[in-house]
C-alpha positions in Angstrom: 21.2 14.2 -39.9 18.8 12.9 -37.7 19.8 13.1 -33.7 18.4 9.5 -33.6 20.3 7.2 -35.1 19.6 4.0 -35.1 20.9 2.2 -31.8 22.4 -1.3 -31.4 19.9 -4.0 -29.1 22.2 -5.1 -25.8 21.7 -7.6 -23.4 22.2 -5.7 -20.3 23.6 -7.8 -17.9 25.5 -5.1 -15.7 24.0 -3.2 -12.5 21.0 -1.8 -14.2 19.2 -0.9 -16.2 18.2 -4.1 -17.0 16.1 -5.2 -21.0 12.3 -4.3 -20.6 9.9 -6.9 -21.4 7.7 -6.3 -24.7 4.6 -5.7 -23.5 6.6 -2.8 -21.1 7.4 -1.1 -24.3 4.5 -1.6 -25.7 2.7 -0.1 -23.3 5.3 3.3 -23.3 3.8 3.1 -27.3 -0.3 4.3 -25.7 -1.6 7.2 -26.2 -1.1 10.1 -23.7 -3.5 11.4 -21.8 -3.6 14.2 -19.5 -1.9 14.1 -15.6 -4.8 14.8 -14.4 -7.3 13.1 -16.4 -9.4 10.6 -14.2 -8.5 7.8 -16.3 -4.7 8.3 -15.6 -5.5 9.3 -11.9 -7.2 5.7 -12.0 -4.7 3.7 -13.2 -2.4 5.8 -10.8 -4.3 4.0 -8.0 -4.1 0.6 -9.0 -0.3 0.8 -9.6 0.2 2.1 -6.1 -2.2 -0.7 -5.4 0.5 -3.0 -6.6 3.6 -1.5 -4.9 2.0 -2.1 -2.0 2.2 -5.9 -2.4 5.7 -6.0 -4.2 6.7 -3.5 -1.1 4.8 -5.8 1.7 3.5 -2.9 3.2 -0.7 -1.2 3.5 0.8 2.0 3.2 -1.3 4.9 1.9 1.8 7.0 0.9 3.3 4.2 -1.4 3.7 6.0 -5.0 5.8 6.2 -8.1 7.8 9.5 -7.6 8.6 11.3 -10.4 12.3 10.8 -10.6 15.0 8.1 -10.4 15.8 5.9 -7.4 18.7 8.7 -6.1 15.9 11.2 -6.5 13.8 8.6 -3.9 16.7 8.2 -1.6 16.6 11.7 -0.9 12.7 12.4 -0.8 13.1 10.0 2.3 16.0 11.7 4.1 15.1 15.6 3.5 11.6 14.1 4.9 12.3 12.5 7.5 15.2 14.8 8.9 15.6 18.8 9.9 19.0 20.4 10.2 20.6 19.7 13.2 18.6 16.3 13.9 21.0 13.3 14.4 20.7 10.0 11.8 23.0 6.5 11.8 23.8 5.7 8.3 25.3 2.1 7.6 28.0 1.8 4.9 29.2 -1.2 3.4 29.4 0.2 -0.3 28.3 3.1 -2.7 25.0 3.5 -1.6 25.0 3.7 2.2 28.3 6.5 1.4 25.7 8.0 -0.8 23.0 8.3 2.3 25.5 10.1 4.7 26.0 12.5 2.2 22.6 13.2 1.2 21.9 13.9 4.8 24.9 15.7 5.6 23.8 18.3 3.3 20.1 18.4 4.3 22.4 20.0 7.5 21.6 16.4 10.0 24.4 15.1 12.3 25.8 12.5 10.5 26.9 9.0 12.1 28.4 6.3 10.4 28.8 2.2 11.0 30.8 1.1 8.5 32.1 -2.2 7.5 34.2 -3.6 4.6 33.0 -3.5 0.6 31.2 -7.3 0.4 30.1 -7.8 3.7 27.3 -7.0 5.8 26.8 -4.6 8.6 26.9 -6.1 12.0 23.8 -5.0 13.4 25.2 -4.9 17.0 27.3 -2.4 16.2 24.5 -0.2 14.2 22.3 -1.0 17.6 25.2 0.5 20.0 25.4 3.7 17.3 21.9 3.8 17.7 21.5 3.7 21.6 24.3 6.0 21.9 23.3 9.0 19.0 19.8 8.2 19.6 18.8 9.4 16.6 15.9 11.0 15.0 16.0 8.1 11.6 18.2 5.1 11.1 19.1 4.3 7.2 20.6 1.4 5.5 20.9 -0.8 2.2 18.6 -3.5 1.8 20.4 -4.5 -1.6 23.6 -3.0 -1.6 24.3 -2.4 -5.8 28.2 -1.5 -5.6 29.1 -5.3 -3.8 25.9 -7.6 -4.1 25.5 -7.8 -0.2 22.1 -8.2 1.0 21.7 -6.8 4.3 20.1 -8.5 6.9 17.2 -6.1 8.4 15.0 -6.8 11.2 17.6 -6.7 14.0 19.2 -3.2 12.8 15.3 -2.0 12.6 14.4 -3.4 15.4 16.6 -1.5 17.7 15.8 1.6 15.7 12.3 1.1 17.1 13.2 0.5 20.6 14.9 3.8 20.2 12.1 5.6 18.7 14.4 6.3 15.6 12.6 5.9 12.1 14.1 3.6 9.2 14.7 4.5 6.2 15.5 1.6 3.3 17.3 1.2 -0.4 15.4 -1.5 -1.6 16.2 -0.3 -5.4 18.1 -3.4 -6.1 16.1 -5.8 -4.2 12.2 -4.6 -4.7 10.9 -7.7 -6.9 13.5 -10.0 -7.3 13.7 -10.8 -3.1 11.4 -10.3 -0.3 11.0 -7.0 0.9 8.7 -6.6 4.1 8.3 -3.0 5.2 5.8 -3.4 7.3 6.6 -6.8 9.1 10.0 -5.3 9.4 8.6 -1.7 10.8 10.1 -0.2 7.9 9.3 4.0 7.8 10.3 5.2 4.4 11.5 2.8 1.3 12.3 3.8 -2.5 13.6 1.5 -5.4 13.9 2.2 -9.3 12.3 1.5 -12.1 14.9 -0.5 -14.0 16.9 -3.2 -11.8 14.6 -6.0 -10.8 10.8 -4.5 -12.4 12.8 -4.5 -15.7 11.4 -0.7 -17.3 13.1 1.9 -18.2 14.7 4.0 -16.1 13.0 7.3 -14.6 10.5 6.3 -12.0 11.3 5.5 -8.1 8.4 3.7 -6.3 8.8 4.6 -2.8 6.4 4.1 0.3 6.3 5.8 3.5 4.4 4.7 7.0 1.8 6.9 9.0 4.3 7.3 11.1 6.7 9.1 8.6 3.8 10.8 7.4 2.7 12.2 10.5 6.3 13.4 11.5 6.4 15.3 7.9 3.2 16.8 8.8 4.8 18.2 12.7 7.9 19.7 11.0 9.1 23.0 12.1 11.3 23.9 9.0 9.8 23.2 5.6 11.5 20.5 3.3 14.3 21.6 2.3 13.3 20.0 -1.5 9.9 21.7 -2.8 9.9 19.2 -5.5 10.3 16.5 -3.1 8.2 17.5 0.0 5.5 14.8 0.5 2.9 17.2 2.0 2.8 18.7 -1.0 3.1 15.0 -2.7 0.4 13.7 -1.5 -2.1 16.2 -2.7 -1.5 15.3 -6.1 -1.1 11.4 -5.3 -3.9 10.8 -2.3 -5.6 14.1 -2.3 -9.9 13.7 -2.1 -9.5 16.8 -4.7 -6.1 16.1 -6.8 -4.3 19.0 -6.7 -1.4 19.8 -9.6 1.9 19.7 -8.0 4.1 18.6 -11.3 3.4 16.7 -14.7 3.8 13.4 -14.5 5.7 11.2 -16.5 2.9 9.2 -18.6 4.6 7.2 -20.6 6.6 6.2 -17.8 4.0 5.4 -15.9 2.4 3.3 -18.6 5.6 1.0 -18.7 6.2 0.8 -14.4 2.2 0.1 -14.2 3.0 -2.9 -17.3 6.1 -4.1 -15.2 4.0 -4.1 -12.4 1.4 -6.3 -13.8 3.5 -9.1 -15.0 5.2 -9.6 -11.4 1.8 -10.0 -9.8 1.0 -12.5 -12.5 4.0 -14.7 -12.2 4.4 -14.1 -8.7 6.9 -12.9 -5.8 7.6 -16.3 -4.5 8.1 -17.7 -8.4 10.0 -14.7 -9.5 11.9 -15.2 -6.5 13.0 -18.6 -7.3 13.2 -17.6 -10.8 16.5 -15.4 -9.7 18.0 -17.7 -7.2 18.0 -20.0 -10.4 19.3 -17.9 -12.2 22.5 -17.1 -10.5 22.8 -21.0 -9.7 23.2 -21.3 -13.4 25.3 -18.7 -13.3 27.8 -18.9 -10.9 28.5 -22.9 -11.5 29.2 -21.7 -15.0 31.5 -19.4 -14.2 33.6 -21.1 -11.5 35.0 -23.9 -14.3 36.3 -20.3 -16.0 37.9 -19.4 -12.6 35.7 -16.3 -11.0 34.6 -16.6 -7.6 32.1 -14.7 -5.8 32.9 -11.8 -3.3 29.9 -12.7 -1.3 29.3 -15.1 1.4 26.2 -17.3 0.3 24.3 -16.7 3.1 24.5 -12.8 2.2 24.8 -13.3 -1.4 22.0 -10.8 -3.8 21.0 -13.8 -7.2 19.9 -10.3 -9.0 23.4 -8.8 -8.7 26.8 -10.9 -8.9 29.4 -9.5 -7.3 32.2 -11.8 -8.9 36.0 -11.8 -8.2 38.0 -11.9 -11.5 40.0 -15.0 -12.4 43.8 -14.4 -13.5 43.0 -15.1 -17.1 40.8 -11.8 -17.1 43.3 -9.8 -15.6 46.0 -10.8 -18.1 44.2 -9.7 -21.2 42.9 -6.7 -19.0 39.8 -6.7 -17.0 38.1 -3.0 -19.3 39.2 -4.8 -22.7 37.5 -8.4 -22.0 34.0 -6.5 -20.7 34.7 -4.4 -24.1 34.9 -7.3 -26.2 31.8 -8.9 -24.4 29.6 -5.4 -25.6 31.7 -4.8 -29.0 31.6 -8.5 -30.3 28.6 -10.5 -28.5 26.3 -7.1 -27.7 26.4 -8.1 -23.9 27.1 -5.4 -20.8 28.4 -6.4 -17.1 29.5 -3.9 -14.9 32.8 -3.3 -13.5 33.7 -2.7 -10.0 33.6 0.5 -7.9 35.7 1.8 -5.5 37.8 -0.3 -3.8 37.0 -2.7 -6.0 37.3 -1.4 -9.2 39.5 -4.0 -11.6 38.9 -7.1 -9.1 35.2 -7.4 -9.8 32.4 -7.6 -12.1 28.7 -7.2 -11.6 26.6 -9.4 -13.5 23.0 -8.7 -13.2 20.3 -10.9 -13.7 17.6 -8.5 -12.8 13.7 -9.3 -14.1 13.8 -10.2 -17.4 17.3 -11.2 -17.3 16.9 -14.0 -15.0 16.3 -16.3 -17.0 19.0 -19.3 -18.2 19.2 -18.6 -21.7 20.7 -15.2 -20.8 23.2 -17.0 -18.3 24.0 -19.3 -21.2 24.4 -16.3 -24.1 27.0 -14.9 -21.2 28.8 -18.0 -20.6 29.3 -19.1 -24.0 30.4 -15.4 -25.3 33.2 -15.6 -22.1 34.2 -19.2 -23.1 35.2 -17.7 -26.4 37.1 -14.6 -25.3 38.7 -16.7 -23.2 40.0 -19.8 -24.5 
């Protein structure tokens, strides 16, 4: 027997990944070509090219890393930090938890601000952390997955700046479906993934890093502490005048991010913004009538990732065996809740492709009949 077997088509409506356009798969279809052939080094250049826009940023050392977005989180921390050197880490859900740890065992001195799952950090508190520890980098969610919280930035950065801390950014949730700004908000080092809002498969991490990051990497006294990972070694293969081989790249992969890419520049970061606000419009008027609320606060609310509390209706039939029914019967995935808020949430995603209000109404009408 074959070990692929045919596999059923999903609407993937939960935290990520999220359905690839056509031309995306289409494009993972081309033939391959060596890493270092000059046509794929090309290409490499014009899709770094175009994270720099969807990043906001003119940085040299923006590139798409040859791993997943946990693999870009921690190319920027064992960067950016030697053991012993001190870093603020604000957690308001999986991801910010995730950060502490990551640096905790790159040996830094780990301080937290911490604030409740589905609210944002108050960035008075991460600015008195930060003038007390004065640390050596400052990191944070942009687009916090677990809750749906966006996270205000420029104040927190700011007064990493004044204290001559470097900042280090999750966009993997928001990069493409909301404004990200590295460089107007003095942002050092920022990954994302492949498959939330750029809707391809899963496997790439575009991340970015300032001069200034770059310099610091560049004065370390340790060496990284990931060889895979260490960016002076990165950016031989990525920016050298004389590419040097450091790892094989993912091709394919690259084919699909560089397709994803594309159609976001041709419909645009302001339109595909609106195109997700929209979206989770549609989405959440639709689902009050059936009773869920959101978790979030409008003003602090992500439209690419719903963080929805579950109506009493949902909770009597059993929270696992309605989102079961949605995949078994209607072929549609939400996410469930995390931590503290496992069984009183979902998270709906309406990430890239998903945006749209045909997939809204495909969700709504399959939850109207499990329901009724």
């Amino acid at each position: 027997m074959p070990i692929l077997q045919p596999l059923s088509e999903r609407l993937l409506l939960g935290p990520g990944p999220s359905n690839a356009h056509a031309s995306v798969l289409e494009a993972m279809s081309r033939p391959l070509v060596g890493h270092l052939d000059p046509e794929f080094i090309s290409l490499l250049e014009r899709l770094k090219e175009g994270l720099r826009t969807l990043f906001g940023t003119s940085n040299a050392m923006t590139l798409p890393l040859s791993a997943t977005g946990s693999a870009g989180m921690e190319a920027a921390l064992v960067n950016l930090l030697e053991r012993g050197d001190r870093i603020v880490v604000g957690v308001n859900g999986v991801f910010g938890g995730r950060m502490a740890e990551v640096a905790r065992r790159a040996g830094a001195e780990v301080t937290t601000v911490e604030a409740d799952w589905g609210h944002t950090l108050d960035a008075s508190e991460m600015a008195e952390a930060i003038e007390r520890v004065r640390p050596r980098v400052v990191s944070f969610v942009h687009a916090e997955t677990s809750t749906g919280v966006c996270q205000p930035v420029e104040e927190i950065a700011r007064a990493a700046r004044e204290a001559d801390a470097m900042v280090v950014l999750d966009c993997v949730t928001s990069l493409a479906g909301r404004p990200v700004e590295l460089d107007a908000w003095g942002i050092d080092a920022a990954y994302s993934g492949s498959q939330k809002c750029l809707s391809c498969p899963p496997g790439l991490s575009p991340v970015s890093f300032s001069d200034r990051a770059i310099d610091f990497v560049g004065k370390r006294e340790t060496s990284v502490q990931s060889w895979f990972l260490d960016l002076s070694l990165l950016a031989n293969y990525y920016g050298g005048a004389q590419r040097v081989y450091h790892h094989t790249a993912p091709i394919t992969a690259t084919y699909g991010l560089a397709a994803g890419v594309d159609l976001v520049l041709e419909e645009g970061l302001e339109a595909r913004y609106a195109r997700h606000e929209a979206a989770s419009k549609r989405l959440l008027e639709g689902l009050d009538a059936l009773g869920f609320e959101p978790l979030v606060a409008e003003s602090n609310r992500l439209p690419m990732l719903n963080a929805l509390r579950l109506p009493e209706r949902v909770h009597s039939i059993g929270e696992a065996p309605v989102r079961a029914r949605l995949l078994d019967e209607f072929g549609i995935e939400v996410g469930a809740g995390l931590g503290p808020l496992a069984g009183e949430i979902w998270r709906v995603g309406l990430m890239g492709e998903n945006a749209r209000p045909e997939t809204v109404d495909r969700l709504l009408e399959a939850l109207r009949k499990i329901l009724d």
